[in-house]
Structures are given as structure tokens and as C-alpha cells.
C-alpha positions in Angstrom: 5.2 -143.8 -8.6 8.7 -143.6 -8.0 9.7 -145.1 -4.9 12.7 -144.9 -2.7 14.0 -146.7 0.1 17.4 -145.4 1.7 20.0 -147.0 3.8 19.0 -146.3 7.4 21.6 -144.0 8.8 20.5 -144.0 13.0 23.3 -145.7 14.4 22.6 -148.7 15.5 19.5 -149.3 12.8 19.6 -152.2 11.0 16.2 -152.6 9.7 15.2 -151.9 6.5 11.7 -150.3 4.5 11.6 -152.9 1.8 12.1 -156.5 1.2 11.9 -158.3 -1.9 8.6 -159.8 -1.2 7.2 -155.9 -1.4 9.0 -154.6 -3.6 7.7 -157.6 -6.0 4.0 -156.2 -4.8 5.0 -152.8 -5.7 6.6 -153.4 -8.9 3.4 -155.4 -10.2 0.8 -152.6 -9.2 3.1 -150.3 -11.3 5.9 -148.8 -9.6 9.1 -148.2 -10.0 11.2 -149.2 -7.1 15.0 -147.8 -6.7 16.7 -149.0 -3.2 20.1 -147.6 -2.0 23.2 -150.0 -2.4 23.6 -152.0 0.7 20.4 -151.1 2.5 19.4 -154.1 3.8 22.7 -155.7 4.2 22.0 -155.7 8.0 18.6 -157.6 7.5 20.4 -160.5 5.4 19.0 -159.0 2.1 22.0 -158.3 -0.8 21.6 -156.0 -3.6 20.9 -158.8 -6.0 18.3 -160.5 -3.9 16.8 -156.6 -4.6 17.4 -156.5 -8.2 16.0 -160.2 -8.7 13.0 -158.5 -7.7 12.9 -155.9 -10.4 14.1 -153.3 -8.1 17.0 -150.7 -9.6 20.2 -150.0 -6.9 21.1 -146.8 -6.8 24.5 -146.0 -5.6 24.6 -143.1 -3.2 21.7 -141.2 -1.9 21.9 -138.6 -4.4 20.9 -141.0 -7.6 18.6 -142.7 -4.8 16.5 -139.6 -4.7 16.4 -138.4 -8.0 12.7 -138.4 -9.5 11.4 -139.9 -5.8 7.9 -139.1 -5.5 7.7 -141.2 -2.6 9.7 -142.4 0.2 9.9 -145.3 2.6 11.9 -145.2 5.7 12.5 -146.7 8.9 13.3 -143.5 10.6 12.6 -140.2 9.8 15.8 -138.6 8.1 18.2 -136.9 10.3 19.6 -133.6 10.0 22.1 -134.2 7.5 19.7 -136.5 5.3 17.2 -133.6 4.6 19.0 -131.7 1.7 18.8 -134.6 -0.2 15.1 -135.1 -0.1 13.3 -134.4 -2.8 10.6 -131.5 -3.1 6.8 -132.3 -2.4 7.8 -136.1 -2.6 5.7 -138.0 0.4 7.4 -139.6 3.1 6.3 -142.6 5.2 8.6 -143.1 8.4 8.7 -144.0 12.4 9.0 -140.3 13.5 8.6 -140.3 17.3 6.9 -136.9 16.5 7.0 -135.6 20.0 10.6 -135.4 19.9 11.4 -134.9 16.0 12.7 -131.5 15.1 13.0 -131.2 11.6 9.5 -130.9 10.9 10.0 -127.3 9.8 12.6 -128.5 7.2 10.0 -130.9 5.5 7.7 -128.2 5.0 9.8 -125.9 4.0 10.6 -128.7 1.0 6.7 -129.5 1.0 7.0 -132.8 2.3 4.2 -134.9 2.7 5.0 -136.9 6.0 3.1 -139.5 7.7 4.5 -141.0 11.0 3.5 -144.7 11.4 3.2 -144.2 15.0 0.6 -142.7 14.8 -1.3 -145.3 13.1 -4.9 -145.1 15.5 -5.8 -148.8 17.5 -8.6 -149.6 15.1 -9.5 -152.9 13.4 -9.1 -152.4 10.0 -5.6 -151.3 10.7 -3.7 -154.0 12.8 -2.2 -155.0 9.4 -0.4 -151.8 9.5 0.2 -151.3 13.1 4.0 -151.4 12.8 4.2 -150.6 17.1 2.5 -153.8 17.3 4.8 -155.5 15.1 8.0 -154.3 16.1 6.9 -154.9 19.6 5.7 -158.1 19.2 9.9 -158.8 18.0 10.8 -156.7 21.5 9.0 -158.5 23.4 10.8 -161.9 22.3 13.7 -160.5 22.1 14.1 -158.9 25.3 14.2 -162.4 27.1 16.8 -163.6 25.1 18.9 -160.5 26.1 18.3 -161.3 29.9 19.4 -165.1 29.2 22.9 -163.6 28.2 23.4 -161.5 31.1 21.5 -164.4 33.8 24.0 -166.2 35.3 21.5 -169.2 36.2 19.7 -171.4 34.2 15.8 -170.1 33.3 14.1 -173.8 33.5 13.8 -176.2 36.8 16.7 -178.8 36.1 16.9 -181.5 37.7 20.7 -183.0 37.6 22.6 -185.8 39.6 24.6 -183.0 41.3 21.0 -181.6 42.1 18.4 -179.8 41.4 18.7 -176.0 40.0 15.6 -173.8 40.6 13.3 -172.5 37.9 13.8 -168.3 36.9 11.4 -165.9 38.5 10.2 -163.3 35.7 8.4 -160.2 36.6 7.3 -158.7 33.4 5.6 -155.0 33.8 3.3 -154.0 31.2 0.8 -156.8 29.3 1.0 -155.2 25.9 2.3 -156.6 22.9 6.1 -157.0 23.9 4.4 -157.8 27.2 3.0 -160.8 26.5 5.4 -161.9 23.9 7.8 -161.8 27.0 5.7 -164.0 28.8 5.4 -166.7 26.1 8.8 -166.6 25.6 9.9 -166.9 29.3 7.7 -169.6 29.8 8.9 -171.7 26.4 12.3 -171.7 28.6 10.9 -172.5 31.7 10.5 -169.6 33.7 7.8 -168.9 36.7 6.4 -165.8 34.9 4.4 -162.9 37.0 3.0 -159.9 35.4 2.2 -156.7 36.4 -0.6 -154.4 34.2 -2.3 -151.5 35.3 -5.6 -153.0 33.3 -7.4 -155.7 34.7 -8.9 -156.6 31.5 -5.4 -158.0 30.4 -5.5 -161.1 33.3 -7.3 -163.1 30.6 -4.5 -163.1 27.9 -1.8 -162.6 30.6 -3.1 -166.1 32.4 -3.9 -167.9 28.9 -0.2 -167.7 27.9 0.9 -169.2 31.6 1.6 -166.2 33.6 0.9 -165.3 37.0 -1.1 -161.4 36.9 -0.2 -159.4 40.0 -2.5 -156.5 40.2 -3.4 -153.9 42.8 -6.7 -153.7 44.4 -8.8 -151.2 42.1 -12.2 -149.5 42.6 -14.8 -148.8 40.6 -13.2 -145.8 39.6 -10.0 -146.7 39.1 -11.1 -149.9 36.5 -12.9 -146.9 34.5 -9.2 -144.6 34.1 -7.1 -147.5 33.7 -7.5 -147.7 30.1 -7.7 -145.4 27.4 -10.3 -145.8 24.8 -7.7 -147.1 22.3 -6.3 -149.9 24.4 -3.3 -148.2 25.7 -2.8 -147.7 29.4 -3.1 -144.2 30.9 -1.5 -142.6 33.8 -3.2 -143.1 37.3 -4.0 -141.2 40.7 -1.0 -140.7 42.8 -2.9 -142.9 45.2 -2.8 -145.5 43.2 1.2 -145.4 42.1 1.7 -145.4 45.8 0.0 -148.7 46.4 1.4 -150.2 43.0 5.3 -149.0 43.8 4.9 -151.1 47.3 3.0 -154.5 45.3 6.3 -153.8 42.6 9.1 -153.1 45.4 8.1 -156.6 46.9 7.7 -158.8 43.9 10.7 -157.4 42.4 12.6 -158.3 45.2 11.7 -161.5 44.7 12.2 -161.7 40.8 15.4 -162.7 38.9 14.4 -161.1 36.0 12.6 -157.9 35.4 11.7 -156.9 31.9 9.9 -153.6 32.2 7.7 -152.1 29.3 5.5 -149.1 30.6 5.6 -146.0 28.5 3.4 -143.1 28.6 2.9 -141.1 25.2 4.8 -137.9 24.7 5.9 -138.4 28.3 8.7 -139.5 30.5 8.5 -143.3 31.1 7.2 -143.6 34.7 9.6 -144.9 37.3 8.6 -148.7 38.0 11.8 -149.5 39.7 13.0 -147.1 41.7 17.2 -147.0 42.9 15.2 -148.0 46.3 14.0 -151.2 44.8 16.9 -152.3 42.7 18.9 -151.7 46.5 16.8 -154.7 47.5 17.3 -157.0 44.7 19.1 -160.1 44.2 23.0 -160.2 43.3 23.5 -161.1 40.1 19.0 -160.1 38.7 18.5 -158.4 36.1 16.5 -155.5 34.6 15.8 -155.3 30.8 14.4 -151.5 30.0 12.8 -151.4 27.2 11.4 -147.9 28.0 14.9 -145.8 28.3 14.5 -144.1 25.1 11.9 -142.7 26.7 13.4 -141.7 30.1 13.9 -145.5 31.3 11.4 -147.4 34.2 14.6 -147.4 36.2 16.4 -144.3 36.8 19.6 -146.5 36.7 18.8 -147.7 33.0 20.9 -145.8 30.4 20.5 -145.9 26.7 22.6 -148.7 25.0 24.6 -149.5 28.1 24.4 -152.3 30.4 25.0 -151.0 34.2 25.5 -152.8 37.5 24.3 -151.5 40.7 26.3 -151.6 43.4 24.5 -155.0 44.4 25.5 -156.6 41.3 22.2 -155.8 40.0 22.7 -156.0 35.4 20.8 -153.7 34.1 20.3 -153.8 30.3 19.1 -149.9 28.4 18.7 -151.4 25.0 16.9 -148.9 22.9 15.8 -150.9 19.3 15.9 -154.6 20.2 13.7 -154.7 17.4 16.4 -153.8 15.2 18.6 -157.1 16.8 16.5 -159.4 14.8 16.7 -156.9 11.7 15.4 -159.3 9.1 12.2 -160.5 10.4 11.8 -156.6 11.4 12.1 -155.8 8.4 9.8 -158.2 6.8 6.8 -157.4 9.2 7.9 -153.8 8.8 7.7 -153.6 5.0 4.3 -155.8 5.2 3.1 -153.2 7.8 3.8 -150.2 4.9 2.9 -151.9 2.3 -0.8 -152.2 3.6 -0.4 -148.7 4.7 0.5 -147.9 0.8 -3.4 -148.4 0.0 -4.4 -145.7 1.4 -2.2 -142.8 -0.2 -2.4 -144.1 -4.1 -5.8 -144.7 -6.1 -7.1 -147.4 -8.0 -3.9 -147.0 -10.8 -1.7 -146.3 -8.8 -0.6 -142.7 -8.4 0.0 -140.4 -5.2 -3.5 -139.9 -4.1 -4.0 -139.8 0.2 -7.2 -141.0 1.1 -7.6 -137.9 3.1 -10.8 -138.2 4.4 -9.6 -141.7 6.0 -9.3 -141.6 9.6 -6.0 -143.4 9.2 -4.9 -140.6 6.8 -5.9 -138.0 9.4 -4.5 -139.3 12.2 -0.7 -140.2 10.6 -0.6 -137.1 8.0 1.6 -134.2 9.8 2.7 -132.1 7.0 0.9 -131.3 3.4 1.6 -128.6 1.1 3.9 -127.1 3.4 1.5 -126.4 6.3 2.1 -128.2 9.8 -0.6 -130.3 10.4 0.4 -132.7 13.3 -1.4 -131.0 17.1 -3.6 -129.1 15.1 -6.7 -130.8 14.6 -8.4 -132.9 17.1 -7.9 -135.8 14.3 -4.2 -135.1 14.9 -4.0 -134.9 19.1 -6.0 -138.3 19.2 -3.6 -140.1 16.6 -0.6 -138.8 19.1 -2.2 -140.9 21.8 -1.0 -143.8 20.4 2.5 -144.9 22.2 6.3 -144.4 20.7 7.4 -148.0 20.9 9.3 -149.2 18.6 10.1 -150.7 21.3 7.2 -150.4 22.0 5.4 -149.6 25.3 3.2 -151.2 28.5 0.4 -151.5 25.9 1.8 -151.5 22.4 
């Protein structure tokens, strides 16, 4: 095959499909691999590093696109990207399908698309589980961006002008960037507490060094707290009532909040209300990493750091997976590359595994015909949570 990968073009998307350690892989199964000048500039890769690989540069979209038969992205292409795309070429991409909307322009072009979100929680497919991966880098990253905002130090110091208190973390939502965030906050000294809806996550949540928080749950309750697929799921209104008073009082206590909980095709639930941050500490601070999705704090705004008028920082970054764009990347294109195996047969051509439950679950246009919330294969794979940054449970 013929493979592209484009220049991302989402402001403010500095990750790349490709790296020269796939590319190599691709180019000694077969394929031909053309990249777009400059695309991984942002994620420290040059056009030569590319070439060295065997890949060809194409100069402008245009020659990029020419012959594709497949294409690997980051993000699905935007408006003005679709005329350039190629006729029943596949594309592989992060769509965030619930709010794309240029599905009917793909299959009007007879686009294959599969949306890597939708990737199910299975074994044999945490090598390709690119919410996972990016999250993981969220997760890490999201600590760091409260360090520069802080304006104490994280770790128990103590000094000859005295001694400075340790950072109190409150971290809501023991998935993937969850508990990345808790390593990390602990490696710089932090008194971490966590918050999960699922009591089956006090284990890993403890073994990394945090405190879990949780509210008293019955029978019940333990059963709906998680989803078949490992993901949280929204609960009674009894139950938010009861967490939003065990929340209100430890984040009034916190210095830190980095807040994770996202609900699939839904708004993020507010975990930190305008009541809450009232009664917070001058000078905390809130990382949302949910406010592309509506935000856990209804003061959270995408890309813009706010202060409350306590002095409350809070930080709406919306890809901090995208700040540490080459190892993004690298997981990234490791994630597709696996993800590769199932659309091409033993020498190498287009041929999707379509019976694979993978296949079924990703696959949202063939042929021209809208497949995605069609099938019950389809509405199950859309379970799985838009993270990129990702989510309470990615």
C-alpha cells in the first residue's frame, strides 16, 4: 500500500502518525510510505530523520495524497482537508465521533474510516489502545502543569528558615491519566488522595502511594459503578449527592486538584462546582483535563487558565498530550502500527479483518454506507471514552 501521513492541522496539535521507527516497519512489510514536509517538526522529528528511513517527503498536501490508498492521522481532517482526500482510500484517525461532522463527506468520497477511540477494552488490544496511551502522557503531564501555576513547593522541605509543608493533591478519577498523576505527584513529594467512583481501583490507587477517598456504596451501587469494559458509568442522583459533599470537603482542603472524569458522548459531570472552588484555598489550583468535553468545573475553559475571584488558577488544557509531542507520537504511531494488522493480509494489501471484533467496533464508514450507531457492534465500541486526554477511566 501507499501510505500517507499529513501535517496535523488542529491548532494546537503537535503530534504526529508516524515516526521513523514505523515507518522503517512499514517500509520492510512492503509499503510505500510518503509523509508531508515538516509534519513532525513539533515532535523533534526532521524531514531527513524521515527520509533516512526510506520514507519519500511530499511537499504540500496535494502530492501527499496522490495514489494514497491509506491514511494515518492524528485527527480526523477538518473541513477544509476533505477535498484533498483521496477516493475509497482508508483512513485511520482520533475522531471523537460523537461530535465529528463530516462523516457524510467521507462517504460521499467512499472513505473507509476507523476511529481509534473506539478501540473496545479487550486484551489483545492494549497494544493499540491509543486512549490509554495518550492518557498515560496526560496524566504525567498534567502535574507538571500545576507545578508551574503552584506557588509553593510540592515536597516537605525542611530549611534553616524552616520547614515548608508537603502539597495536598486530590486527584478525581483512577484511570490511566489517574494514576499516572498520582505516581507523578508522589515522585515530587506530594500527600496524594484520590477520588474513584469504583472501589475496585483502591488496590492500584494505594499501591502507587495514594490515599482513596470513596463514598460509602451498597450492594447495589458496587454492581453500576463500572461498566463491563472497565470504564466508569454514571450513578444515582443519590449517590452524586453524597459524593459532591465527600468532594466539596476534601477539595477544600487540597492544593491541587487534577480532575479526570468523563462520561462518553456526554457532558463531563460537574465535580467541582463554582460553590466548591468559593471555598478553596487562595492561590490552589484545578487542572481540567475534561473541558473538551464540557469541563468538571464550570469555571474551566478550553485553553485558558482562569482565576476565581479567590485567587483560585484554574488550568482548561485540552491536549496535554500533545505538550510532550514526541513521546506522543512514538506511542501513538506504535499504537497504529499494531492496529495496521488487522486491515492488510498476509502480503500486505488493504484487506480489513472484518469479522474482527476490533474491526467492528472502530470501522464507521465502508463503501459509502454509514456504519458507526448502526449495529450493536458499533453502539458498544462508542462506549469507550473520548480522551485523548483521556477520561476518569481511560
Amino acid at each position: 500500500m501507499l501510505i500517507a501521513i499529513p501535517a496535523e492541522v488542529l491548532p494546537g496539535e503537535f503530534r504526529v502518525a508516524a515516526t521513523p521507527e514505523t515507518i522503517k516497519k512499514l517500509i520492510k512489510a512492503g509499503h510505500t510510505v510518503r509523509v508531508e514536509s515538516k509534519a513532525g517538526q513539533h515532535a523533534a522529528i526532521t524531514d531527513t530523520a524521515y527520509t533516512e528511513a526510506g520514507a519519500e517527503i511530499a511537499p504540500h498536501p496535494a502530492a501527499l495524497y496522490q495514489g494514497a490508498q491509506l491514511i494515518l492521522k492524528v485527527r480526523a481532517p477538518l473541513a477544509h482537508e476533505l477535498p484533498l482526500l483521496p477516493e475509497r482510500a482508508a483512513l485511520v484517525a482520533l475522531f471523537d465521533i460523537h461530535r465529528y461532522d463530516h462523516l457524510d463527506a467521507l462517504n460521499a468520497k467512499q472513505i473507509s474510516a476507523y476511529a481509534l477511540e473506539l478501540i473496545p477494552r479487550i486484551t489483545r488490544a492494549q497494544s493499540m489502545d491509543v486512549l490509554s496511551s495518550q492518557a498515560n502522557i496526560a496524566g504525567y503531564r498534567a502535574v507538571l502543569l500545576a507545578t508551574q501555576y503552584y506557588p509553593r513547593f510540592m515536597p516537605m522541605l525542611m530549611t534553616a528558615a524552616g520547614t515548608v509543608k508537603p502539597a495536598r493533591v486530590l486527584i478525581l478519577g483512577a484511570g490511566v491519566a489517574g494514576l499516572q498523576a498520582i505516581a507523578t505527584a508522589k515522585r515530587l513529594g506530594a500527600i496524594v488522595e484520590v477520588f474513584d467512583v469504583r472501589p475496585a481501583t483502591r488496590e492500584q490507587v494505594e499501591s502507587l502511594g495514594g490515599k482513596f477517598i470513596e463514598v460509602a456504596l451498597n450492594d447495589d451501587e458496587k454492581a453500576a459503578a463500572e461498566t463491563a469494559g472497565g470504564y466508569a458509568r454514571e450513578m444515582s442522583e443519590d449517590y452524586k449527592l453524597r459524593q459532591a459533599l465527600l468532594i466539596d470537603q476534601q477539595a477544600r482542603l487540597a492544593d491541587i486538584i487534577i480532575s479526570t472524569a468523563q462520561i462518553p458522548g456526554k457532558a463531563a459531570p460537574v465535580l467541582i462546582p463554582e460553590e466548591t472552588v468559593s471555598g478553596m484555598k487562595t492561590g490552589s489550583v484545578i487542572i481540567d483535563l475534561a473541558v473538551d468535553s464540557g469541563g468538571n468545573c464550570p469555571l474551566s475553559r478550553s485553553d485558558e487558565v482562569v482565576r476565581s475571584e479567590n485567587g483560585v488558577i484554574i488550568v482548561g488544557h485540552s491536549n496535554l498530550a500533545s505538550l510532550l509531542a514526541a513521546d506522543a507520537s512514538a506511542l501513538y504511531a506504535r499504537n497504529l502500527l499494531t492496529f495496521l494488522s488487522l486491515l492488510q493480509d498476509a502480503d500486505g494489501a488493504y484487506a480489513p479483518h472484518n469479522d474482527d471484533e476490533i474491526i467492528k467496533a472502530t470501522l464507521l464508514s465502508q463503501h459509502g454506507e454509514q456504519l458507526f450507531g448502526r449495529a450493536p457492534a458499533h453502539t458498544q465500541g462508542a462506549s469507550a471514552p473520548h480522551t485523548s486526554q483521556p477520561t476518569a477511566n481511560a
